[in-house]
The first five atom37 places (N, CA, C, CB, O) and aatype in JSON, in Angstrom:
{
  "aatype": [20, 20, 20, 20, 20, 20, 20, 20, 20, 20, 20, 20, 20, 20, 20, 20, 20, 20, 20, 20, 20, 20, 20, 20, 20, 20, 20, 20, 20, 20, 20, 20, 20, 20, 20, 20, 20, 20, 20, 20, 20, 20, 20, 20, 20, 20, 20, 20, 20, 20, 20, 20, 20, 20, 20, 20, 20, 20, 20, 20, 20, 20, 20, 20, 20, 20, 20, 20, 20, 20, 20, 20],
  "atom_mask": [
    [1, 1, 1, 1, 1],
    [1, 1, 1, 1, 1],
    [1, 1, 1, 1, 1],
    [1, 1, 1, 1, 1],
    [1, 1, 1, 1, 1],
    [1, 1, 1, 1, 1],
    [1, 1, 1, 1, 1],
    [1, 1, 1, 1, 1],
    [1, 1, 1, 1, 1],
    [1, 1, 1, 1, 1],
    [1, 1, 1, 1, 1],
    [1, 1, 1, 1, 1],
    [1, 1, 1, 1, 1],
    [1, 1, 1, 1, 1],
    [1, 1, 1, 1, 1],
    [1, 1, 1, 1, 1],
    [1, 1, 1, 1, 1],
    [1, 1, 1, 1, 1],
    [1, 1, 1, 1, 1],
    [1, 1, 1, 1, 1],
    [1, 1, 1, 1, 1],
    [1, 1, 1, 1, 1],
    [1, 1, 1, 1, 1],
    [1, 1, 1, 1, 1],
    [1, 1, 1, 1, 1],
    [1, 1, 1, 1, 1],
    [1, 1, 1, 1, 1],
    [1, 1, 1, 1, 1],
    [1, 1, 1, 1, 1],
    [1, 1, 1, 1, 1],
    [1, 1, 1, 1, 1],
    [1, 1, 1, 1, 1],
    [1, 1, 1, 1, 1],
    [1, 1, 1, 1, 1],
    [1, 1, 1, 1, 1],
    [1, 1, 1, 1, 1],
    [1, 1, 1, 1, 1],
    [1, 1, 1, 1, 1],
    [1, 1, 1, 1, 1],
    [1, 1, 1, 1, 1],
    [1, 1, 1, 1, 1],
    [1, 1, 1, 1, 1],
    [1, 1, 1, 1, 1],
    [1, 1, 1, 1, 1],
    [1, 1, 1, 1, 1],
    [1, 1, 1, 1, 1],
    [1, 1, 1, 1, 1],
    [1, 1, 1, 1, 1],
    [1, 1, 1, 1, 1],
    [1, 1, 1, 1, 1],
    [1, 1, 1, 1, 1],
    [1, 1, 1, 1, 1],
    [1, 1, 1, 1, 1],
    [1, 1, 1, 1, 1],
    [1, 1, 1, 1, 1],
    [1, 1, 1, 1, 1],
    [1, 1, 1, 1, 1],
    [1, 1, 1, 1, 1],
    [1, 1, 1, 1, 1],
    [1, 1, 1, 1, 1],
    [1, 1, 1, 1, 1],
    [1, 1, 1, 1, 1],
    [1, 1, 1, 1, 1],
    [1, 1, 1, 1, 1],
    [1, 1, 1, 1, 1],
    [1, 1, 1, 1, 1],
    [1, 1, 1, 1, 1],
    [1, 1, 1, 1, 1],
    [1, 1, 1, 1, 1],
    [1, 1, 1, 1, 1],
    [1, 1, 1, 1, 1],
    [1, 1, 1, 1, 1]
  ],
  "atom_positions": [
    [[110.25, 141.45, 103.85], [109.96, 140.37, 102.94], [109.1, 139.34, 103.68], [111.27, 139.74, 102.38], [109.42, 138.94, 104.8]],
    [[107.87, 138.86, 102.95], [107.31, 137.9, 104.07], [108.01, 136.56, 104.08], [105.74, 137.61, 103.88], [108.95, 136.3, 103.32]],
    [[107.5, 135.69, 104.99], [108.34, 134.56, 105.53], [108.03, 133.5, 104.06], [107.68, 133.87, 107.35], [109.1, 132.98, 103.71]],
    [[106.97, 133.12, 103.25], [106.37, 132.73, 102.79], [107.77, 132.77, 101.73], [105.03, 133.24, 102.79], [108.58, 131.85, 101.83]],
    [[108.07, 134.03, 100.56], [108.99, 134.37, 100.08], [110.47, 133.84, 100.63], [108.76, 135.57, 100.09], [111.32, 133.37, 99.88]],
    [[110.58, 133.97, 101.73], [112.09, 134.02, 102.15], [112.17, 132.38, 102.09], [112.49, 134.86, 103.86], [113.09, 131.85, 101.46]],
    [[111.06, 131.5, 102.85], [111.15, 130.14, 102.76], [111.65, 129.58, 101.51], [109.97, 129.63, 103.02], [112.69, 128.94, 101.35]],
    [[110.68, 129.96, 100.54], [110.76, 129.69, 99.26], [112.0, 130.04, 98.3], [109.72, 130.22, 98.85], [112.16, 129.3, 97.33]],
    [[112.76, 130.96, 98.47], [113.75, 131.4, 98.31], [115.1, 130.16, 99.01], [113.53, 132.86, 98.91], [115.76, 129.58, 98.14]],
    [[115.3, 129.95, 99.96], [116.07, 129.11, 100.76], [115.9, 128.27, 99.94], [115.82, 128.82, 102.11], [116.64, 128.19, 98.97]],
    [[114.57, 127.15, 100.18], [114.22, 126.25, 99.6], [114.9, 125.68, 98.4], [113.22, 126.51, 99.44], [115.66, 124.73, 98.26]],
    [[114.29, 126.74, 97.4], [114.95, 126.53, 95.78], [116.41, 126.67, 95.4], [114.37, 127.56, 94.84], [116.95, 126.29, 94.37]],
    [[116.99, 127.36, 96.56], [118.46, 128.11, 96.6], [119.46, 126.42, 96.92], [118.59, 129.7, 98.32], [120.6, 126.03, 96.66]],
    [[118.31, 125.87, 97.55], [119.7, 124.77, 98.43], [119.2, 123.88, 97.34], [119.6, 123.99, 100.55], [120.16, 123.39, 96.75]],
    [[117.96, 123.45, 96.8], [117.85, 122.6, 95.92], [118.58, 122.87, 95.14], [116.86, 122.4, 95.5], [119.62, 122.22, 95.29]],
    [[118.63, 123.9, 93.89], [119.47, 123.85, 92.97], [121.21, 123.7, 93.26], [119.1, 124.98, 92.3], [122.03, 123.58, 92.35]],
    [[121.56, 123.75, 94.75], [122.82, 123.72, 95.19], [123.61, 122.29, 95.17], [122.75, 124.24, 96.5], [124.77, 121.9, 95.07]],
    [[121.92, 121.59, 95.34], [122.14, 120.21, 95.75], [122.41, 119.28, 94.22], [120.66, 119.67, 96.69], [123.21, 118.39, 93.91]],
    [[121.23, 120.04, 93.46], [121.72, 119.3, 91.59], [122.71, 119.28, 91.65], [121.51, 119.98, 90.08], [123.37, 118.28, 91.9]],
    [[123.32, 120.86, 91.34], [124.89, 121.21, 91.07], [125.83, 120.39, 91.95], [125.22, 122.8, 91.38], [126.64, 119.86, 91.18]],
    [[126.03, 120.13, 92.91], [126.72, 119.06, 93.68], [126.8, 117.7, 92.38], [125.65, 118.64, 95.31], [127.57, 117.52, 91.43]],
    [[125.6, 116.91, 92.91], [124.92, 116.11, 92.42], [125.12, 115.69, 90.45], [123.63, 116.73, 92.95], [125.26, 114.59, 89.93]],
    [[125.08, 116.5, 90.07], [125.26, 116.79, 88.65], [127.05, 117.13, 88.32], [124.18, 118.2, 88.29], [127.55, 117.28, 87.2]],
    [[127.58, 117.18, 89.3], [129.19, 117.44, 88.98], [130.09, 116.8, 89.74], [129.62, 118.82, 89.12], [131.19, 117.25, 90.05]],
    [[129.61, 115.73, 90.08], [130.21, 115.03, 91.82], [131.32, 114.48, 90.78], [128.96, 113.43, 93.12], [132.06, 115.43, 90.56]],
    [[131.69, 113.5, 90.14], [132.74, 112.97, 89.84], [133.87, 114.08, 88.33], [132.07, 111.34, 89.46], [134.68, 113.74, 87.46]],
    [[133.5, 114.89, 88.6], [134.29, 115.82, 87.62], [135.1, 116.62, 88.22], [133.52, 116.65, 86.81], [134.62, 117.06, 89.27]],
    [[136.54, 117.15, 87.88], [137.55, 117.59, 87.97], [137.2, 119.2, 87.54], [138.52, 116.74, 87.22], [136.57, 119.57, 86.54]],
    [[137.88, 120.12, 88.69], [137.43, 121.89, 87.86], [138.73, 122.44, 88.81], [135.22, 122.98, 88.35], [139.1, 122.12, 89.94]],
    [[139.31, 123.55, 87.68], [140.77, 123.89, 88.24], [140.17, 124.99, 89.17], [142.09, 124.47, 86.99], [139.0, 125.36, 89.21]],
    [[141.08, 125.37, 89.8], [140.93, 126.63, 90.76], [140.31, 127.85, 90.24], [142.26, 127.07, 91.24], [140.97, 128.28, 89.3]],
    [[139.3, 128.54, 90.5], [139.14, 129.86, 89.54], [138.32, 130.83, 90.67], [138.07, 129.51, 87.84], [137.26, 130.58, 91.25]],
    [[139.12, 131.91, 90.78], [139.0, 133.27, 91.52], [137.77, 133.9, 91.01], [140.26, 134.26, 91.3], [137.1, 134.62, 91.75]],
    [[137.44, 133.68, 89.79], [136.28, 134.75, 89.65], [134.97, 133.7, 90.0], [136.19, 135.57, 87.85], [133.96, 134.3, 90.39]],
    [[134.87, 132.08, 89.91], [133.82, 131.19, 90.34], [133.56, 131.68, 92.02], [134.35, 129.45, 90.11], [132.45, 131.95, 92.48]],
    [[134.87, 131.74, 92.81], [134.98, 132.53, 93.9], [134.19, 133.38, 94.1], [135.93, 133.03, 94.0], [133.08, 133.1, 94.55]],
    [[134.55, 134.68, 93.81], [133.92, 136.06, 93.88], [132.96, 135.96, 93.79], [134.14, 136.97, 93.16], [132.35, 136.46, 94.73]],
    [[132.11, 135.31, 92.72], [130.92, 135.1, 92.42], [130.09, 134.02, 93.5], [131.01, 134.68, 91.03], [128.87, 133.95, 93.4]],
    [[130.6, 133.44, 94.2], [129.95, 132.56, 94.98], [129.97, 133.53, 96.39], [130.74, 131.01, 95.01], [129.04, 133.54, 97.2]],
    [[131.26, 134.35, 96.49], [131.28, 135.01, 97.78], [129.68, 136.2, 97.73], [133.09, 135.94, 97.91], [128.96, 136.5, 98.69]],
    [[129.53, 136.68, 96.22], [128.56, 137.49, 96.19], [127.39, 137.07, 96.43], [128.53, 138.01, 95.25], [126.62, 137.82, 97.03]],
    [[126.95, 135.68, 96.01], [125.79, 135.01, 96.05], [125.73, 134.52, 97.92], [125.87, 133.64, 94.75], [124.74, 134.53, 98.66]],
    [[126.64, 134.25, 98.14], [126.46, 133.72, 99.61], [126.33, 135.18, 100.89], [128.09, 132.61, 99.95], [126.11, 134.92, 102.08]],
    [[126.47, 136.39, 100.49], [126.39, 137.49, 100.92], [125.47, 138.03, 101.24], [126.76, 138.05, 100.43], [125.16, 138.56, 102.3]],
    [[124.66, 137.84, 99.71], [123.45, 138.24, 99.54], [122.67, 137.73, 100.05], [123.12, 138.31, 98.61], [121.89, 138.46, 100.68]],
    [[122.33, 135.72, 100.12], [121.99, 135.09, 101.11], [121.91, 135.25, 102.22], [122.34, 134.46, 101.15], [120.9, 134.95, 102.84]],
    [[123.35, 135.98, 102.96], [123.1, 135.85, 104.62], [122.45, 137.72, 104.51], [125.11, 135.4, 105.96], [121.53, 138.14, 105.21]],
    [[122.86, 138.18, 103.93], [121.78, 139.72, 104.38], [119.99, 139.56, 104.03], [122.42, 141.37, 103.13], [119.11, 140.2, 104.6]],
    [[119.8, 138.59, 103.01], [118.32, 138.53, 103.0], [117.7, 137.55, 104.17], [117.86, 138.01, 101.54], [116.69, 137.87, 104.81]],
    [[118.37, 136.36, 104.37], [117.81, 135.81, 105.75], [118.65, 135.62, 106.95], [117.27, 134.54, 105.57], [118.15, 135.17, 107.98]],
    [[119.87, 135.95, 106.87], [120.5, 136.24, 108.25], [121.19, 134.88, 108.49], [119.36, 136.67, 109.51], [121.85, 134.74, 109.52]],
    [[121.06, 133.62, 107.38], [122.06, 132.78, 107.8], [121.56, 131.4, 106.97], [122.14, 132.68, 109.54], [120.34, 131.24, 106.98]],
    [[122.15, 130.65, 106.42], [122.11, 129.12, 105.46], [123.05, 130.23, 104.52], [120.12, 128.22, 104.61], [122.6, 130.9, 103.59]],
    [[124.66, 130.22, 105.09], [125.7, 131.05, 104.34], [126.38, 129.95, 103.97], [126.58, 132.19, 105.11], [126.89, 129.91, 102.85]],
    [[126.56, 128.36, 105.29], [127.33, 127.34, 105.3], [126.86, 126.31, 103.47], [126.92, 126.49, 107.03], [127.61, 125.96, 102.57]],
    [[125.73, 126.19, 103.59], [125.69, 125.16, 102.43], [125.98, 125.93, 101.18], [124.26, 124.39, 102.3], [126.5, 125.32, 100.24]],
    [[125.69, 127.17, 101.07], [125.73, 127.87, 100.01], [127.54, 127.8, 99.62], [124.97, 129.42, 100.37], [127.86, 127.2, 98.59]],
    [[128.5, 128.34, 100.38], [129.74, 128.66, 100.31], [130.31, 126.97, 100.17], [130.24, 129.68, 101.68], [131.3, 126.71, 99.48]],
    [[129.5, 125.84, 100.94], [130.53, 124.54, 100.61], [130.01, 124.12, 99.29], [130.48, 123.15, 101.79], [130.87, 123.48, 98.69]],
    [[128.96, 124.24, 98.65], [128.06, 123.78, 97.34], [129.3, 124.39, 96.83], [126.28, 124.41, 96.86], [130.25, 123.64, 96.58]],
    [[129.42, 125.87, 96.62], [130.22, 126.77, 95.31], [131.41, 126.32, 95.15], [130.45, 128.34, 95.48], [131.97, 126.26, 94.06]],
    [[132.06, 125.85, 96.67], [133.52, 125.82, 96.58], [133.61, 124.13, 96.14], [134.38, 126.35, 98.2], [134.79, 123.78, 96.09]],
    [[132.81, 123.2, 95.87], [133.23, 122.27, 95.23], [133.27, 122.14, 93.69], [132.66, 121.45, 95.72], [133.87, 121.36, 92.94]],
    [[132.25, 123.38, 93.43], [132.12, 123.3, 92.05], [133.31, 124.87, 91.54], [130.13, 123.41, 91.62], [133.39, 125.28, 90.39]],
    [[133.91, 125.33, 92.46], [135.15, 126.09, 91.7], [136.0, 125.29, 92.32], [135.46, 127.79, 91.88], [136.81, 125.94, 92.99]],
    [[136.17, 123.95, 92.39], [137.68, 123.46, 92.19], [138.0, 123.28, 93.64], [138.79, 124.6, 91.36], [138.86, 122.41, 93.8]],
    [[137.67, 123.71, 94.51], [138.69, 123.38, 96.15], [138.15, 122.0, 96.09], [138.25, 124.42, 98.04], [137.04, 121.53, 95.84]],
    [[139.87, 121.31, 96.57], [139.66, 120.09, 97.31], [138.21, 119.9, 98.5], [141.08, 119.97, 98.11], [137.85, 120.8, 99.25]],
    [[137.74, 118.9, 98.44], [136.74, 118.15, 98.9], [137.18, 118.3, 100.5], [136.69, 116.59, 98.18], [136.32, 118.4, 101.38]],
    [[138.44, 118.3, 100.74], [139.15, 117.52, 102.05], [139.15, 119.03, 102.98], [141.12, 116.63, 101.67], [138.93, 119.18, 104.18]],
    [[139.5, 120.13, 101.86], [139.52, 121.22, 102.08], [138.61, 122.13, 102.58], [139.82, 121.47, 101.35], [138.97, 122.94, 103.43]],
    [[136.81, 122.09, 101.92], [135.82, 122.72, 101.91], [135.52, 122.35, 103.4], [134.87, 122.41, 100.77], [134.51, 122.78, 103.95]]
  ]
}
């Protein structure tokens, strides 16, 4: 994959990570296993296409499925 792609990819990946933060910061979301799974898949896929930005991806998801703040 060229670097050009992969940049761009990162890039847009943490931006939209950062809305979603940003866009849900003072709202309440119960615990949910499948928001999980689904974040474990997306953050997977992340570290096998560039080998690592696994950290912002997995703390972005896990605030928006519900783990304590204190926790992530």
């Amino acid at each position: 994959m060229p670097k050009f792609y992969l940049k761009l990819y990162i890039g847009i990946l943490i931006a939209l990570i950062g809305i979603v933060i940003i866009a849900t910061i003072n709202r309440e979301y119960a615990f949910s296993w499948k928001k999980i799974t689904i974040l474990g898949m997306i953050a997977s896929f992340n570290k096998g296409i560039s080998g690592g930005g696994y950290g912002p991806v997995v703390v972005g998801g896990q605030l928006v499925s519900g783990v304590n703040e204190k926790n992530v």
